[in-house]
N, C-alpha and C positions, 0 to 999 in steps of 0.2 A: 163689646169686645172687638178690639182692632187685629185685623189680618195683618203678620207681617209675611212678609216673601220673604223666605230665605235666601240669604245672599248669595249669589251664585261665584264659586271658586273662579278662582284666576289659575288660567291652563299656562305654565310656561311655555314658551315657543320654541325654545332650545334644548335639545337635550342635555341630559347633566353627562358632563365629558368623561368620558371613555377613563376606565384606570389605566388603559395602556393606548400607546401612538399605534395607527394603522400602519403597518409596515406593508400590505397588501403591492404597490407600486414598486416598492424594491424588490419584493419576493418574482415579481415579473420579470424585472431587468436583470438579476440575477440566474432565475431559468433560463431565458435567451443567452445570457454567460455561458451557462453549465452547459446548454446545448450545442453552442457553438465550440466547446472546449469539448465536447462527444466526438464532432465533424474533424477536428484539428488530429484526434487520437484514430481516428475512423483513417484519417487521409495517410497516419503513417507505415499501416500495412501494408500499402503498397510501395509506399518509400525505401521500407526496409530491403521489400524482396526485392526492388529494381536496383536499391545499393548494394548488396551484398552480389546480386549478377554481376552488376560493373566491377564490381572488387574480386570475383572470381575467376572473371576473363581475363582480370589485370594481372594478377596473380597466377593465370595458366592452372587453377586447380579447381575443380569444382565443389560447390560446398552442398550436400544434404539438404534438401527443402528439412529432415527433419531437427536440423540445427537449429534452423528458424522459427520452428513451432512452438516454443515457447514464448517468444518475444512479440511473435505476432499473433498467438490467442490473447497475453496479456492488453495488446492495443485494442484487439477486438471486443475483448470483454468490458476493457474500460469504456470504451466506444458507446458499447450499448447501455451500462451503467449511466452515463452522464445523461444521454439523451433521456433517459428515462427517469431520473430524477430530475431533470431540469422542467418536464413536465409538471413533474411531482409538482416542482417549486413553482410553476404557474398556476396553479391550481390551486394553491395554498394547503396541500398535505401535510398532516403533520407527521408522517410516516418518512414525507420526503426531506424536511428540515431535517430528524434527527439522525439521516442517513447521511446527509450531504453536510453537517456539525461533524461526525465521526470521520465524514471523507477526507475533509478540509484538514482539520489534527493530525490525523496519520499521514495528509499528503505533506505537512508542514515539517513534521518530523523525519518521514524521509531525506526531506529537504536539507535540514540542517544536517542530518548522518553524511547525507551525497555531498556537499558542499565539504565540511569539515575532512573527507576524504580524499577528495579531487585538492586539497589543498596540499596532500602529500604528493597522491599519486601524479597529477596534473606536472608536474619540474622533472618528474624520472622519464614521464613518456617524452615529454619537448626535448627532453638533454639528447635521446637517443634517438629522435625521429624518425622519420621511415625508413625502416630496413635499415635499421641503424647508424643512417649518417647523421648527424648533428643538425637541427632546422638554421637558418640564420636568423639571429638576434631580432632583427625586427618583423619576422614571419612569431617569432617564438610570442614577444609583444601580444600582435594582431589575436593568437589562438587564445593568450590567457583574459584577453580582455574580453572576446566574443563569449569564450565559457563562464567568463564571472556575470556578465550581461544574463545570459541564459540561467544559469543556475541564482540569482538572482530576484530574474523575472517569476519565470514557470517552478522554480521550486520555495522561494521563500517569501515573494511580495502575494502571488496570487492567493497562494493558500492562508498566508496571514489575511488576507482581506474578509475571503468569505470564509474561515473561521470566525471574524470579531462579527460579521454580520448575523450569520447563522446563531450565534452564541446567544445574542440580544434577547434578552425576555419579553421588547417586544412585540417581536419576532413570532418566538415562540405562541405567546400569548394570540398573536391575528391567525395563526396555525389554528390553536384550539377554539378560537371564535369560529370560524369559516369550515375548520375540520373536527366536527365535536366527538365523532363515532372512535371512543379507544380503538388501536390501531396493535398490529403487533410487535411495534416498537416501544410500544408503551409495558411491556411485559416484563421487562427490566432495565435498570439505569442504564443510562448510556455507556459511563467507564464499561461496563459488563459487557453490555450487546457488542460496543468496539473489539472487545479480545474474542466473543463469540465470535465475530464475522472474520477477524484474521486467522483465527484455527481454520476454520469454515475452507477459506481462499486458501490454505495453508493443504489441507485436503487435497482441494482438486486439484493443485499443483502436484500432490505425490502421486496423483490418479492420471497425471497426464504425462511425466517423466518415461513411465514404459513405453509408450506409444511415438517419443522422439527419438528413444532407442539409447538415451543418454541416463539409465536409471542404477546408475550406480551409488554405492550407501556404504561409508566407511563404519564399521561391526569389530571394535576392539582387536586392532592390531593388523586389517586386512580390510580388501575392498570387495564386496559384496556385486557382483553382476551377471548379466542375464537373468537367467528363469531367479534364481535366488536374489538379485536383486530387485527383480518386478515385486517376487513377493514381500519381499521387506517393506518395500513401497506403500503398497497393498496393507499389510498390518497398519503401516505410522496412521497412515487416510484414514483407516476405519477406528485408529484410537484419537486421533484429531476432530474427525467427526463427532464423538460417542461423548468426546469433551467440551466442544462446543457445546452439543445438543442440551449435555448434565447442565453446562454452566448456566446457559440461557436461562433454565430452570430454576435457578439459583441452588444449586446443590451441590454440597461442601465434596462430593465424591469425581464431581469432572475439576475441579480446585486442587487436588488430590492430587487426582493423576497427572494433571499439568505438570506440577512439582515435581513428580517420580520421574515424570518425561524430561526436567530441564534437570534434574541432578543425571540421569545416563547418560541421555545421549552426546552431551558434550565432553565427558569422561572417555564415551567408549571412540567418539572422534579424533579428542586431545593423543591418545591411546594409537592412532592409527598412524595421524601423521607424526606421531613422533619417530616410525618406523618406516614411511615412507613420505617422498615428495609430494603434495598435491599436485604437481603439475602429473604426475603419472596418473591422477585419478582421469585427469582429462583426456591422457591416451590413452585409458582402458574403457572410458565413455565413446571411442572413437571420434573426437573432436579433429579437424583438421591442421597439418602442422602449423600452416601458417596462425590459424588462431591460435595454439598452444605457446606459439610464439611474441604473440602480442600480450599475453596473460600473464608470459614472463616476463618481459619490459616492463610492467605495471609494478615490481617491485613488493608485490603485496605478499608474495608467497613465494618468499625466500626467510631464511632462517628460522629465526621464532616467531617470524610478525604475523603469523595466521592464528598462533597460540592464541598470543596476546588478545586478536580481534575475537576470535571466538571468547573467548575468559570476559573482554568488556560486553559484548554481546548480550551475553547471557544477565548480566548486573542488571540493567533495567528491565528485564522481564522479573527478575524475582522481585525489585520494587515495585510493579505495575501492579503481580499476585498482591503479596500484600497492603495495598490499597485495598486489592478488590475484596478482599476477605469478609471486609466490611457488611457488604452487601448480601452477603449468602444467609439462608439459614440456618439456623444450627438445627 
């Protein structure tokens, strides 16, 4: 009987290649973006307060630190937001992709709203420039080309970038190699988790209006202020909260109430300013004349052009709902 030796396998030396590209190296250079895009929003809080000082010594009036408290939480929060997802993004989170996927969308959309806006608004404020003299023709030039450059850069190239980046499945994919532990972004789609977090942010913006002193709420035919306007406030936060919270959940009862929210409230708005000027909301918010007067050279909110914006407003939220409907439980 002859012994044979089993033949001994042949070990490949390569591995068999990955179903998805390592995006691990851009996931870096993009965190170093996002954080340095934290530092840029971080630096303009100071910006704001030292412009609007020089703008209020200019102007002989002084303006409310609590005017500024919403422009300059907004920088602050974005501030910390980015630095902390751009972490995320060096680290390869997959908590941190599908935050900074959602950022990206919503920043890009802004973008185009800000843009298609400034296309009106931008020729009314140039025609009547400061304190209403007329700018010269090639100052007027200079301003429209720097704001197209700007609105441009930071609201439609940047955001379009790391949208297509972030979007990449394989992207996503070195996320869930590197970050395997479901996360609580995984808890529902992203269309959903995005309108969660904008109620969410919608919230604490109605929770921080009282505290600038500016929380006034037009209530079917009249404007709601002080103590009755904090608490109006106070209600929308805790039914924007209560809607988030339902939706995250995916539960067709904050879906619901969303819808009861976008058929009133712009009724009972439509309702107000047809009876009065918004610009008098601004002086019963205590805004200063000079700014109420800037607000009115912007042209936006003279005759029925406020309708109009609220009325288109409102259209892409009801398409957005019904997208999302998809998603819920029954």
């Amino acid at each position: 009987m002859n012994d044979q030796t089993p033949a001994t396998p042949q070990v490949n030396a390569t591995p068999p290649p990955l179903p998805y590209k390592d995006r691990s190296t851009g996931l870096v250079v993009f965190g170093i973006c996002t954080i340095l895009l934290g530092c840029l929003a971080a630096l303009c809080v100071p910006l704001v307060l030292f412009g609007q000082a020089a703008s209020a010594r200019a102007a002989g009036t002084p303006t409310p630190i609590s005017t500024l408290l919403p422009v300059v939480s907004i920088y602050g929060v974005l501030a910390v937001v980015l630095v902390w997802l751009g972490i995320g993004s060096l680290v390869a989170r997959r908590w941190a992709r599908a935050l900074l996927l959602i950022l990206s969308w919503s920043w890009l959309i802004i973008g185009v709203i800000t843009s298609a806006c400034m296309v009106f608004v931008l020729p009314k404020i140039l025609a009547k420039g400061a304190g209403g003299q007329p700018m010269p023709p090639a100052a007027v030039g200079i301003v429209a080309a720097v704001t197209a450059v700007i609105l441009g850069v930071f609201f439609l190239l940047l955001p379009g970038v790391w949208a297509f980046f972030y979007q990449s499945r394989h992207v996503k994919a070195t996320c869930e190699a590197r970050d395997p532990v479901v996360r609580w972004t995984d808890a529902c789609p992203l269309p959903v988790l995005g309108a969660c977090l904008w109620m969410a942010f919608s919230a604490l913006m109605l929770l921080l209006m009282p505290l600038t002193g500016h929380a006034v709420i037009p209530v079917f035919g009249t404007f709601l202020a002080g103590v009755p306007g904090m608490f109006c406030c106070l209600v929308l936060a805790v039914v924007w909260g209560y809607a988030a919270w339902s939706l995250y959940q995916l539960q067709q009862r904050g879906w619901w109430l969303i819808v009861a929210a976008l058929c009133v409230l712009p009724v009972s708005a439509l309702l107000t300013y047809a009876r009065h000027d918004v610009i008098e909301m601004y002086r019963v918010a205590g805004y200063p004349e000079t700014q109420v007067e800037q607000i009115k050279r912007t042209g936006l909110f003279t005759g029925n052009a406020l309708s109009w914006i609220m009325g288109l407003s409102v259209l892409p939220w009801v398409g957005y709902l019904l997208f999302l409907k998809k998603f819920l439980r029954r």
